[in-house]
PDB file with one MODEL, atoms N, CA, C and O in Angstrom:
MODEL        1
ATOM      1  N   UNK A   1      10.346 -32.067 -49.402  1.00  0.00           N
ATOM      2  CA  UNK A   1       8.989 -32.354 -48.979  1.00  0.00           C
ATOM      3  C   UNK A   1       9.013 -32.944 -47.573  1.00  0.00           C
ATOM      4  O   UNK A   1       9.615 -33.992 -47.341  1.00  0.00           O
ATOM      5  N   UNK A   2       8.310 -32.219 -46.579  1.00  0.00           N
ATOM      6  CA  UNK A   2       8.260 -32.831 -45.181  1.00  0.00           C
ATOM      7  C   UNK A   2       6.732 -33.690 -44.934  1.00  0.00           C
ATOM      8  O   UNK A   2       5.577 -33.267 -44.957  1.00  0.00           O
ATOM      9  N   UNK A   3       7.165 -34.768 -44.746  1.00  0.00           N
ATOM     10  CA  UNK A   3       6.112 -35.678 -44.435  1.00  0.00           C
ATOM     11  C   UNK A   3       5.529 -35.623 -43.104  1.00  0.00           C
ATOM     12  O   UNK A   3       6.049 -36.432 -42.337  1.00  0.00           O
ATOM     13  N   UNK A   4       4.315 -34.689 -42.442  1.00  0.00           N
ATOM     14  CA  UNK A   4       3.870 -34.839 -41.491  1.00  0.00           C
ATOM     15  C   UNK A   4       3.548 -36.239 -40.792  1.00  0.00           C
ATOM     16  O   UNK A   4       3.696 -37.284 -41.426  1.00  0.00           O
ATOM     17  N   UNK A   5       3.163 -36.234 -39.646  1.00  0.00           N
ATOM     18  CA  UNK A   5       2.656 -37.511 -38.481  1.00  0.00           C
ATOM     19  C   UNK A   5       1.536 -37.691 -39.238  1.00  0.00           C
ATOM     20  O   UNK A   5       1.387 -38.751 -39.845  1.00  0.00           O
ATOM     21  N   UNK A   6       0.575 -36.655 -39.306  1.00  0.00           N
ATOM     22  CA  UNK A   6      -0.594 -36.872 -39.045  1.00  0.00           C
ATOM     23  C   UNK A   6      -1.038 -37.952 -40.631  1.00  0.00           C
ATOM     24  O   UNK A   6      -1.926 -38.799 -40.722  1.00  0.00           O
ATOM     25  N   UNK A   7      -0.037 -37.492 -41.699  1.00  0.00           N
ATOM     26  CA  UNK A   7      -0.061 -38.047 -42.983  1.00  0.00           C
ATOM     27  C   UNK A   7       0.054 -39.629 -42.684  1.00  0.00           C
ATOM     28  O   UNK A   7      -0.876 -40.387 -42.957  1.00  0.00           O
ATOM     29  N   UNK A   8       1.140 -40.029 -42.164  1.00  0.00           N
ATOM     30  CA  UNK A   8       1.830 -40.926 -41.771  1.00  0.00           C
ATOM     31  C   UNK A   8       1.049 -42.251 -41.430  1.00  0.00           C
ATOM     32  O   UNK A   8       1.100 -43.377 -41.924  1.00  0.00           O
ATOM     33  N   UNK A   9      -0.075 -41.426 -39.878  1.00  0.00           N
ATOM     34  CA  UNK A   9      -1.041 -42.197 -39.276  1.00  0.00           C
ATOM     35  C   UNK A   9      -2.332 -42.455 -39.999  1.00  0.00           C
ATOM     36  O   UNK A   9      -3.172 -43.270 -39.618  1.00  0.00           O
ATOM     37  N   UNK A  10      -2.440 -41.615 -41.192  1.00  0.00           N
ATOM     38  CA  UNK A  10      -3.543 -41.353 -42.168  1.00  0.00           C
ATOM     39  C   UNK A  10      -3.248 -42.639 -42.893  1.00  0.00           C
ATOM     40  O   UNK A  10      -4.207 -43.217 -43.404  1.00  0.00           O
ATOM     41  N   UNK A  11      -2.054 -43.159 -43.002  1.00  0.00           N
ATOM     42  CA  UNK A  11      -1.840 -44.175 -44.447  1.00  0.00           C
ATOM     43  C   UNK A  11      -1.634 -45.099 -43.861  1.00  0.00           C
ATOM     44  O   UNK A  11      -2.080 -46.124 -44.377  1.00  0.00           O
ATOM     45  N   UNK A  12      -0.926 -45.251 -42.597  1.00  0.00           N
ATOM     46  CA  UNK A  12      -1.080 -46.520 -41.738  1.00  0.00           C
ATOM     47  C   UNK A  12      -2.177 -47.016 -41.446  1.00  0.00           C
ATOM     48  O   UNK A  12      -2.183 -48.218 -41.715  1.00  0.00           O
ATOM     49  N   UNK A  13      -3.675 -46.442 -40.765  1.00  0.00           N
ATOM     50  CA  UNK A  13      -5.016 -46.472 -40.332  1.00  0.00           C
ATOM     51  C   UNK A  13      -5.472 -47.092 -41.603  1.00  0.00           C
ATOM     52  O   UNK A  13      -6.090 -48.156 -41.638  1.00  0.00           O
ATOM     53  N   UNK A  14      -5.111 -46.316 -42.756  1.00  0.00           N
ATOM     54  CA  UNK A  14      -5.676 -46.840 -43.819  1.00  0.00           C
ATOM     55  C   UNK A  14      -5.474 -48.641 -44.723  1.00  0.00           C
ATOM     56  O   UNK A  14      -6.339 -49.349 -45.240  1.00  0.00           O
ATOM     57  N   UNK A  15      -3.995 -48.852 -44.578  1.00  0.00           N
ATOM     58  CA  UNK A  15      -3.470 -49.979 -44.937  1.00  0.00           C
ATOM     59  C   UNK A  15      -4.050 -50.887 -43.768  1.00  0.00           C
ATOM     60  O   UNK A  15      -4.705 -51.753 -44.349  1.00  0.00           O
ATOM     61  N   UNK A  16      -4.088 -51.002 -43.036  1.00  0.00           N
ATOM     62  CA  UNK A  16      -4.397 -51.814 -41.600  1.00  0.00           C
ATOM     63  C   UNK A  16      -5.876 -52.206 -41.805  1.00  0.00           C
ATOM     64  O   UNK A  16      -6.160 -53.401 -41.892  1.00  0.00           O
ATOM     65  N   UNK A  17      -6.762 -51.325 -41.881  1.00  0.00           N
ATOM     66  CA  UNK A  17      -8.281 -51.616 -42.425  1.00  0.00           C
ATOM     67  C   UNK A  17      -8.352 -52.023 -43.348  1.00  0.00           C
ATOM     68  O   UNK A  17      -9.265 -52.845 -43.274  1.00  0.00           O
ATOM     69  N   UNK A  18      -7.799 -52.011 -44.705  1.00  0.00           N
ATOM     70  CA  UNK A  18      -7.601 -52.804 -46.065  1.00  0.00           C
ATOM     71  C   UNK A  18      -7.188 -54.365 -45.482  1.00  0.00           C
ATOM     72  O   UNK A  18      -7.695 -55.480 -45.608  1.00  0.00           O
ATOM     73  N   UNK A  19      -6.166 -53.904 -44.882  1.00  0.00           N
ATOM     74  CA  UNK A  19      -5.241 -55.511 -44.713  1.00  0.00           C
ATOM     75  C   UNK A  19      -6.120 -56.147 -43.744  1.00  0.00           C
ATOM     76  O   UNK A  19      -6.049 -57.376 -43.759  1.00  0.00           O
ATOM     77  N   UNK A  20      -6.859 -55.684 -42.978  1.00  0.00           N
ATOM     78  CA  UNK A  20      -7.770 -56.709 -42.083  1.00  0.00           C
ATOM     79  C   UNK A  20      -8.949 -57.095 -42.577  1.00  0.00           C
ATOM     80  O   UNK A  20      -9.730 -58.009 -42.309  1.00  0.00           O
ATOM     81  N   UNK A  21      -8.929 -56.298 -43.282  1.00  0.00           N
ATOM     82  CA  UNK A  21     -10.631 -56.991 -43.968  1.00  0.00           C
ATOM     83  C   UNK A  21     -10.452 -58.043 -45.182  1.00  0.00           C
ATOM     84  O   UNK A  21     -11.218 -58.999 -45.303  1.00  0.00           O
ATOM     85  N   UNK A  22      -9.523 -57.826 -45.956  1.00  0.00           N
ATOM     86  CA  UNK A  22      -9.052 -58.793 -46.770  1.00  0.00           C
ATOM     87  C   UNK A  22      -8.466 -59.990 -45.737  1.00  0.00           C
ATOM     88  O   UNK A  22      -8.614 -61.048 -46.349  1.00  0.00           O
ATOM     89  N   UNK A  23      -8.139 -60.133 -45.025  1.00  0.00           N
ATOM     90  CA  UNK A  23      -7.601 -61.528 -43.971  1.00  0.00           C
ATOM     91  C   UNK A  23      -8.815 -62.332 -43.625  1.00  0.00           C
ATOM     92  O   UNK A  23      -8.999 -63.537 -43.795  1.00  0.00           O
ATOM     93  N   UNK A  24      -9.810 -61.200 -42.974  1.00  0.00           N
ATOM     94  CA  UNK A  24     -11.330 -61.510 -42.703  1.00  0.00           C
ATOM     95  C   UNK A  24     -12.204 -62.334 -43.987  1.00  0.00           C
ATOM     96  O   UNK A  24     -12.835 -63.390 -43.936  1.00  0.00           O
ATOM     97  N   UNK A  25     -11.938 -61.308 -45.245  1.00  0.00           N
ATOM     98  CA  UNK A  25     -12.906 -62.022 -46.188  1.00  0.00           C
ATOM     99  C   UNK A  25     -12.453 -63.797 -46.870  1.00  0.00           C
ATOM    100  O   UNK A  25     -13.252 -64.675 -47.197  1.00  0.00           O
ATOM    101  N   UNK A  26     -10.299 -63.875 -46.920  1.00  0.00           N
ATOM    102  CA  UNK A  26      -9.711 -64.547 -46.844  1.00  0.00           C
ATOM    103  C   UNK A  26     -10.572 -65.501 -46.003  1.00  0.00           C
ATOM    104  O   UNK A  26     -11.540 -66.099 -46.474  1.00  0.00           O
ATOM    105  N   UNK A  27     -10.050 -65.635 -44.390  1.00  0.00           N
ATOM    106  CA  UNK A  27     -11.007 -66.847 -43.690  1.00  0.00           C
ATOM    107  C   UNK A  27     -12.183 -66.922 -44.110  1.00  0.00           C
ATOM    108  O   UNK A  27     -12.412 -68.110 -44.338  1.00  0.00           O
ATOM    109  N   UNK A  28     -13.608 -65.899 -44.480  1.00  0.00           N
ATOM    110  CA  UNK A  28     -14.703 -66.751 -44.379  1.00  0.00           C
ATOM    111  C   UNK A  28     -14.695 -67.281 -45.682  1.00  0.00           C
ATOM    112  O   UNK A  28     -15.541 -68.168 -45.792  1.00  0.00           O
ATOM    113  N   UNK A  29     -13.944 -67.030 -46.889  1.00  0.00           N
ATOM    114  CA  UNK A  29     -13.550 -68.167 -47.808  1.00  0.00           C
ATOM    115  C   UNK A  29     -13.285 -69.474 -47.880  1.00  0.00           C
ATOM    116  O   UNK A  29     -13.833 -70.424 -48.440  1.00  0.00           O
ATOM    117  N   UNK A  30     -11.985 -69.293 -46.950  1.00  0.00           N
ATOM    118  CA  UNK A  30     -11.357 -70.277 -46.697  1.00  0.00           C
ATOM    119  C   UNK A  30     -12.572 -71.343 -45.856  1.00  0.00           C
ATOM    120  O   UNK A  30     -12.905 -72.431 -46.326  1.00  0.00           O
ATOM    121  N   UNK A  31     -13.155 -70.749 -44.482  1.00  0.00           N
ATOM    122  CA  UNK A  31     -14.444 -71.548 -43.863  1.00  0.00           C
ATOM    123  C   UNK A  31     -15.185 -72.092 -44.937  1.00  0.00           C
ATOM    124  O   UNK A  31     -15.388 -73.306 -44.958  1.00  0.00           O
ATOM    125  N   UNK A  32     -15.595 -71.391 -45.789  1.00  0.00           N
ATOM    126  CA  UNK A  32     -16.696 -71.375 -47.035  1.00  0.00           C
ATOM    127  C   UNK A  32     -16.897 -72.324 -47.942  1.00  0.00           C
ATOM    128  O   UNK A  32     -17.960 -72.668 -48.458  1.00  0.00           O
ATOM    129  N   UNK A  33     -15.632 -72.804 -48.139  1.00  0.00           N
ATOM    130  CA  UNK A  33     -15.157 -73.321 -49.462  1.00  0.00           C
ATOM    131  C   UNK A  33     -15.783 -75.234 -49.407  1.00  0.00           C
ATOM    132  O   UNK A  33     -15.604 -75.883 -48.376  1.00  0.00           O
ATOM    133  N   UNK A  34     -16.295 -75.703 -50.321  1.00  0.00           N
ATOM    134  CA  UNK A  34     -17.051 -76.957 -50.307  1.00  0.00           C
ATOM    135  C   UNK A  34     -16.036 -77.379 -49.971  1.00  0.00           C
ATOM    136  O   UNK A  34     -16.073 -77.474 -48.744  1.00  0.00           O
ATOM    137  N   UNK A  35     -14.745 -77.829 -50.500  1.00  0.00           N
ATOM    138  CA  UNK A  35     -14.069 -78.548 -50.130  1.00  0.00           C
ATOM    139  C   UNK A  35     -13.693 -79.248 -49.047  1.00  0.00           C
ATOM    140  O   UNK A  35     -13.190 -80.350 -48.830  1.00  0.00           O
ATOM    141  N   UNK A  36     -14.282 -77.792 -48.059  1.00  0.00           N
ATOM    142  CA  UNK A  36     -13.416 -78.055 -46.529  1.00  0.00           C
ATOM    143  C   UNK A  36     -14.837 -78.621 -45.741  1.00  0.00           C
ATOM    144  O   UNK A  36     -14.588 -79.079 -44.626  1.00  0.00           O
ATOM    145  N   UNK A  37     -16.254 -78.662 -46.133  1.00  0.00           N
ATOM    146  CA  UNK A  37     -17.051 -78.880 -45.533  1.00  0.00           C
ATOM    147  C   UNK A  37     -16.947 -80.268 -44.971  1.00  0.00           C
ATOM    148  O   UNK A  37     -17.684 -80.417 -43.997  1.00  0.00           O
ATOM    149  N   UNK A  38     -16.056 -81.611 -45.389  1.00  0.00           N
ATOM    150  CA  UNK A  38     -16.522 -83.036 -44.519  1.00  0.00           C
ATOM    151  C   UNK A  38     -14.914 -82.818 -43.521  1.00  0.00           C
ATOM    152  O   UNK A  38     -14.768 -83.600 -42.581  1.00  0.00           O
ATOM    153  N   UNK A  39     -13.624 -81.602 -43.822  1.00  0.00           N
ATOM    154  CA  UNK A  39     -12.901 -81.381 -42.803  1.00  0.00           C
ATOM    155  C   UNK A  39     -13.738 -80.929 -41.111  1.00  0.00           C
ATOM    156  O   UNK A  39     -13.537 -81.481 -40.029  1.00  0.00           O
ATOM    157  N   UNK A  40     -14.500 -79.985 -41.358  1.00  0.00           N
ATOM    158  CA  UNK A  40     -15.038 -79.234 -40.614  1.00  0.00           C
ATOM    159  C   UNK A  40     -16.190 -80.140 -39.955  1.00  0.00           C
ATOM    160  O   UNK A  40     -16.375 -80.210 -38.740  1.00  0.00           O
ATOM    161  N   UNK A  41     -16.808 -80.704 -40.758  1.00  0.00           N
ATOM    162  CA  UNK A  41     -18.065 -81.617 -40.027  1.00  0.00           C
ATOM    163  C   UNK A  41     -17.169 -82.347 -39.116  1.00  0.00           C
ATOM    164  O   UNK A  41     -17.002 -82.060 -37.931  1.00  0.00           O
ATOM    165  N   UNK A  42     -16.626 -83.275 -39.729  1.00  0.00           N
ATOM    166  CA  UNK A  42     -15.062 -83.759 -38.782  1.00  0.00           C
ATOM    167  C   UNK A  42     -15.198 -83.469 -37.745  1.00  0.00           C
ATOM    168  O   UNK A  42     -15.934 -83.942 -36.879  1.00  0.00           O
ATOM    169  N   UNK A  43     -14.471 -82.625 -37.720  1.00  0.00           N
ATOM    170  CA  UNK A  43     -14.024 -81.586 -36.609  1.00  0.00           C
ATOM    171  C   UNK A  43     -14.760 -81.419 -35.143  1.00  0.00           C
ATOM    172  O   UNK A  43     -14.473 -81.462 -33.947  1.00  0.00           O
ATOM    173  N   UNK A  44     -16.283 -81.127 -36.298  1.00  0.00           N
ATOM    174  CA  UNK A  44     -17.604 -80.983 -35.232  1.00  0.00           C
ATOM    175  C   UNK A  44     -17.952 -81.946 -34.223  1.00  0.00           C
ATOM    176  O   UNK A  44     -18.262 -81.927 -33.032  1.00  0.00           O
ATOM    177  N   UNK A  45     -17.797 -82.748 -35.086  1.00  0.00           N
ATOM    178  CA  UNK A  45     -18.281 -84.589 -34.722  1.00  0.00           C
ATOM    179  C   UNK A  45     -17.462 -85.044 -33.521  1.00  0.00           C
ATOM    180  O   UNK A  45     -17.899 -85.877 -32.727  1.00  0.00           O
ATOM    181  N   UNK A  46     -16.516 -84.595 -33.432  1.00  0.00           N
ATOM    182  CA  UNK A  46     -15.041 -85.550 -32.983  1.00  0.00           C
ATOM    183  C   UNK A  46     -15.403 -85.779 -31.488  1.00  0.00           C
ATOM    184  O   UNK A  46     -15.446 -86.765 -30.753  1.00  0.00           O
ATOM    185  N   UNK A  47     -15.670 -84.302 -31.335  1.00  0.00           N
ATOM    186  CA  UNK A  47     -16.408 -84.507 -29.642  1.00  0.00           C
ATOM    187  C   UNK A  47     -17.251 -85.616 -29.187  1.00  0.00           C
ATOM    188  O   UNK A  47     -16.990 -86.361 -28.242  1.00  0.00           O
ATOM    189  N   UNK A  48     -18.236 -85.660 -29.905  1.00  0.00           N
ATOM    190  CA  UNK A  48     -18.856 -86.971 -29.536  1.00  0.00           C
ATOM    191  C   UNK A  48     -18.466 -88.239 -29.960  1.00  0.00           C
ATOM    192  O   UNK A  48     -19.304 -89.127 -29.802  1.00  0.00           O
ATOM    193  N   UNK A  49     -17.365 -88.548 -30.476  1.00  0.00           N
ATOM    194  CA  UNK A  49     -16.992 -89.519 -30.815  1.00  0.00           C
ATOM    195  C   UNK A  49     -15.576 -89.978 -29.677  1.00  0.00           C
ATOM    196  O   UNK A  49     -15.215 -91.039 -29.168  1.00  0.00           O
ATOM    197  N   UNK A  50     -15.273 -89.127 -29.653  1.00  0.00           N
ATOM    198  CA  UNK A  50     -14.011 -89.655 -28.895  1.00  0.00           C
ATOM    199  C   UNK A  50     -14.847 -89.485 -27.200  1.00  0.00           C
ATOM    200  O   UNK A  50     -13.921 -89.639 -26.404  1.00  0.00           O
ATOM    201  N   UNK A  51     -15.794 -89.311 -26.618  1.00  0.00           N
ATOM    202  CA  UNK A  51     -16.580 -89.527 -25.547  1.00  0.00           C
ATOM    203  C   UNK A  51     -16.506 -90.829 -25.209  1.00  0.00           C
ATOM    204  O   UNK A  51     -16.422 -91.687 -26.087  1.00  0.00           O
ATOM    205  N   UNK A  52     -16.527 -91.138 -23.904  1.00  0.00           N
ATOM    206  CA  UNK A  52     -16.209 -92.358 -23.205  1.00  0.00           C
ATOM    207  C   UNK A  52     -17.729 -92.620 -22.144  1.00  0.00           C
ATOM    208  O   UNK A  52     -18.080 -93.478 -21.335  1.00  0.00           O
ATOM    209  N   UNK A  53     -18.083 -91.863 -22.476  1.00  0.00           N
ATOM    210  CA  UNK A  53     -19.605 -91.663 -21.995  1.00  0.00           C
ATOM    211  C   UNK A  53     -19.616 -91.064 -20.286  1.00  0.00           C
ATOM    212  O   UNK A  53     -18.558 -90.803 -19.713  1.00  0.00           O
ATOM    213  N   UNK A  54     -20.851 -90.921 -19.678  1.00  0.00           N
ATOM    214  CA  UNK A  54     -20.328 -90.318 -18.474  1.00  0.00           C
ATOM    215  C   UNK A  54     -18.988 -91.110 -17.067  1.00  0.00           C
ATOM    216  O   UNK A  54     -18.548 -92.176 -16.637  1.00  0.00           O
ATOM    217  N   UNK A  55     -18.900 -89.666 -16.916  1.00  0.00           N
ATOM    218  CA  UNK A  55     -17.423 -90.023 -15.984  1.00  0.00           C
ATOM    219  C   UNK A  55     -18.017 -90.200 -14.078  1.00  0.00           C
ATOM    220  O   UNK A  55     -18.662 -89.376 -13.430  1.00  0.00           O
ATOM    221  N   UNK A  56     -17.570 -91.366 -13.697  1.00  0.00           N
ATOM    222  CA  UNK A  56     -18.182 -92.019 -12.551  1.00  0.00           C
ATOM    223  C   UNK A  56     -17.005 -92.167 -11.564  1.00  0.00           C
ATOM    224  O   UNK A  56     -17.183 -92.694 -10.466  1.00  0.00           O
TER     225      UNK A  56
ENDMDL
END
């Protein structure tokens, strides 16, 4: 059995779009998840907290 290119690039194209969209749905889970919501507020916050107020 000879395995053409074109087969080849057919199943690669294909795994690659599976595997990226599952990574994708992965993070907005991972973003998603209650748990991580007072990490992330955190996060948000930090900027204005670590501010020294204006620079003169």
């Amino acid at each position: 059995m000879i395995v053409e290119h074109a087969l080849l690039v057919g199943i690669s194209k294909s795994f690659g779009l599976f595997y990226l969209i599952a990574l994708s749905v992965a993070v907005v889970i991972y973003a998603m998840w209650p748990s991580n919501k007072k990490r992330f507020d955190d996060a948000a916050q930090s900027i204005f907290r670590d501010e020294a107020g204006p620079w003169r």
